[in-house]
Phi, psi and omega in degrees: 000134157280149193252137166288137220285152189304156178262160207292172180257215179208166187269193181277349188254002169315345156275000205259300176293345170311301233281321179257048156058041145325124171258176189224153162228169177271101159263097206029081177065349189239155202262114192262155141311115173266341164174157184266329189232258186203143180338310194296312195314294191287344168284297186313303170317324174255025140295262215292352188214250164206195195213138162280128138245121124359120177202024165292006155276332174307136183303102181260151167230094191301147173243084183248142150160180215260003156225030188313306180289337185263344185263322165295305172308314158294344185263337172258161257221273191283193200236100185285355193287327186306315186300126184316166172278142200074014157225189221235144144209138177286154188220171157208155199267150212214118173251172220302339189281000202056020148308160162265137182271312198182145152270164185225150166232132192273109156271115170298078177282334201195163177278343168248026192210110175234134159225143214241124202238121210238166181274153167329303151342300232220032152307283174314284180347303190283300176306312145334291185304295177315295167319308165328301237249318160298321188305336168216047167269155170300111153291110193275337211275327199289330196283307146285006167254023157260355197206047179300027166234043141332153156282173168278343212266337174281333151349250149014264152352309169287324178269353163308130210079322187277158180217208176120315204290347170212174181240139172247078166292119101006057201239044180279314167295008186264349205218151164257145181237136177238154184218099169254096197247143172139190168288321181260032166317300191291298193320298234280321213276318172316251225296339150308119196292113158116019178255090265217201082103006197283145180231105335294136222259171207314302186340297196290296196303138179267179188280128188055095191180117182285157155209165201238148173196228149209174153218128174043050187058019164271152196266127188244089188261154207241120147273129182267098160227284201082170210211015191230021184086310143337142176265173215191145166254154173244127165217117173267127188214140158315143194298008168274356180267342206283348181298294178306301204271336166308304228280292193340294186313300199302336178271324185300319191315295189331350193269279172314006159091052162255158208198117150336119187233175187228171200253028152268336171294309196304334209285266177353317163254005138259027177252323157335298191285007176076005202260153174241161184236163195276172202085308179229314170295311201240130201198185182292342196259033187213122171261148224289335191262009153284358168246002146128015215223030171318309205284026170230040151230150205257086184300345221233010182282101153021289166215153172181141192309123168123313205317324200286324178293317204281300164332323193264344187256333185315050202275152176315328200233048194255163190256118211260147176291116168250193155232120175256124191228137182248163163276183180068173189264345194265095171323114145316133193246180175289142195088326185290160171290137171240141188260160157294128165296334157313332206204109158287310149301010228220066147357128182204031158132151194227157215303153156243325192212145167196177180180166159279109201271150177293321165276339181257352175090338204245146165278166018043129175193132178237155211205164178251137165234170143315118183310327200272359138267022177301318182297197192240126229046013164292120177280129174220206204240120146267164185245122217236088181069094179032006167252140170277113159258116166337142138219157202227166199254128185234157160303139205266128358256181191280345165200112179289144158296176183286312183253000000 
């Protein structure tokens, strides 16, 4: 007998989304809004206006110690130690095979205070991968200023066995994340009523880049990244706050056309936007640069979890993240096949995320293929419920914004 699985849980805002008739779904445990009205509405509104989410399921992790940054560079993909303070870098977390555990975005608060933000899904995954990882990381900052032409292998050598070197705290359950995305994104977070002190203020933050602030004398922290093509705010709070700033936004908005969205819009405007999600781009058996996502690994760093793997698995023919886009309304979904237009017959890599896109009118679709179909205007086939739709390989992504 198996003991049966936990029920998914709900965020601090769940009675709020009851309260605008959500409908929900179970999403890496936890049970989300999948839309309020209906998918397009709320896919349009964060083109054209802007969009609320809920994203307090996603996973946080404070990084504190006077090596916090020399413990990321080993524990992560990129070279975290570098980034200035008040700014964002996308990451990604890596096992020893050069799999992906999860991607991440790194916030530089301090040279000794980082926070690093993980999917949902892959919370436990991730918190693992860190504990692990502090336990045999470098201590880098005394050893190299006592000795800055070390070698690595002597590095290495020296810090073996020690550990110690950051601290990880888990504080996902302490604080709720709001996501205001869309044009009017910037507008709607100005005018919202009880928010105050924000440094450096929206206007002035650049794209992947934090400011500190408050709403209603609660400590506010603000990001500019996003995840739906669109420019977008991160607004971070203690969960005793996050109720009042759902209702605040939701008031500021309404002027500017902002609207509740859900996590079929979001699926839908970041497969427009090319991004990929775990689970389907991205998994243990896929290394970052087949999926398009080489430059956020820092190769040339001295050690770091996965690299020896990342070396060992790559092959000439390993198969790369395309984008495919057709005529007609019938989509390719995950899972389905894409065929050689040559060899028809011939299954050569299959849809990971795909849809009818809303803005574009066209299906959409990103898929793993053989790099030698790879380019961009090869034509091949998926396959849809048993008919072959033409599709042709387009560069990734499927849609930019104007600004």
């Amino acid at each position: 007998m198996t003991a049966s699985a936990p029920p998914p849980r709900t965020t601090v805002l769940h009675d709020r989304h009851e309260a605008l008739g959500a409908s929900f779904t179970d999403f890496g445990g936890w049970l989300m809004p999948v839309r309020y009205t209906s998918d397009l509405a709320e896919h349009h509104a964060v083109r054209s206006a802007a969009g609320l989410f809920d994203i307090s399921h996603m996973a946080e992790f404070l990084v504190t110690g006077a090596d916090a940054g020399a413990f990321l560079d080993y524990a992560l993909a990129g070279r975290i130690s570098a980034m200035r303070d008040g700014k964002a870098k996308y990451s990604l977390v890596l096992a020893e095979s050069g799999g992906i555990v999860d991607d991440v975005i790194v916030y530089r608060i301090a040279a000794d205070r980082f926070l690093v933000i993980a999917n949902a899904g892959n919370r436990e995954a991730v918190a693992t991968a860190l504990a692990d990882r502090v336990d045999r990381a470098p201590v880098a900052a005394a050893f190299l200023r006592d000795r800055p032409t070390v070698t690595g292998t002597e590095y290495f050598a020296h810090i073996e066995g020690v550990s110690g070197v950051a601290t990880v705290e888990d504080i996902t359950d302490q604080i709720a994340l709001i996501a205001v995305q869309g044009p009017a994104a910037r507008s709607v977070v100005e005018a919202t009523a009880g928010i105050a002190d924000v440094s450096p203020a929206f206007a002035d933050l650049g794209y992947y880049a934090w400011a500190a602030g408050t709403f209603e004398g609660e400590p506010l922290f603000v990001a500019r990244t996003g995840y739906t093509g669109e420019d977008g705010f991160e607004l971070l709070v203690p969960n005793r706050a996050a109720g009042a700033l759902w209702d605040a936004l939701l008031a500021a908005g309404e002027p500017h056309g902002l609207v509740p969205a859900g996590l079929a819009a979001r699926d839908t405007l970041r497969l427009e936007a090319g991004m990929p999600l775990y689970g389907h781009e991205l998994s243990l058996d896929i290394v970052p640069a087949q999926a398009g996502l080489g430059r956020a690994v820092a190769a040339d760093k001295d050690d770091f979890v996965g690299k020896d793997g990342l070396a060992a698995v790559l092959t000439p023919d390993a198969p790369v993240l395309v984008g495919l886009e057709s005529d007609g309304r019938r989509a390719g979904r995950a899972g389905y096949a894409v065929l050689d237009a040559a060899e028809a017959d011939t299954p050569i890599g299959e849809i990971t995320s795909g849809a009818l896109s809303p803005t574009l009118g066209h299906p959409i679709a990103m898929a793993f293929v053989p790099p030698a179909l790879a380019e961009p205007g090869t034509a091949l086939f998926i396959d849809v419920r048993g008919t072959r739709i033409p599709a042709t390989v387009t560069t990734l992504p499927f849609y930019r914004r104007n600004s």
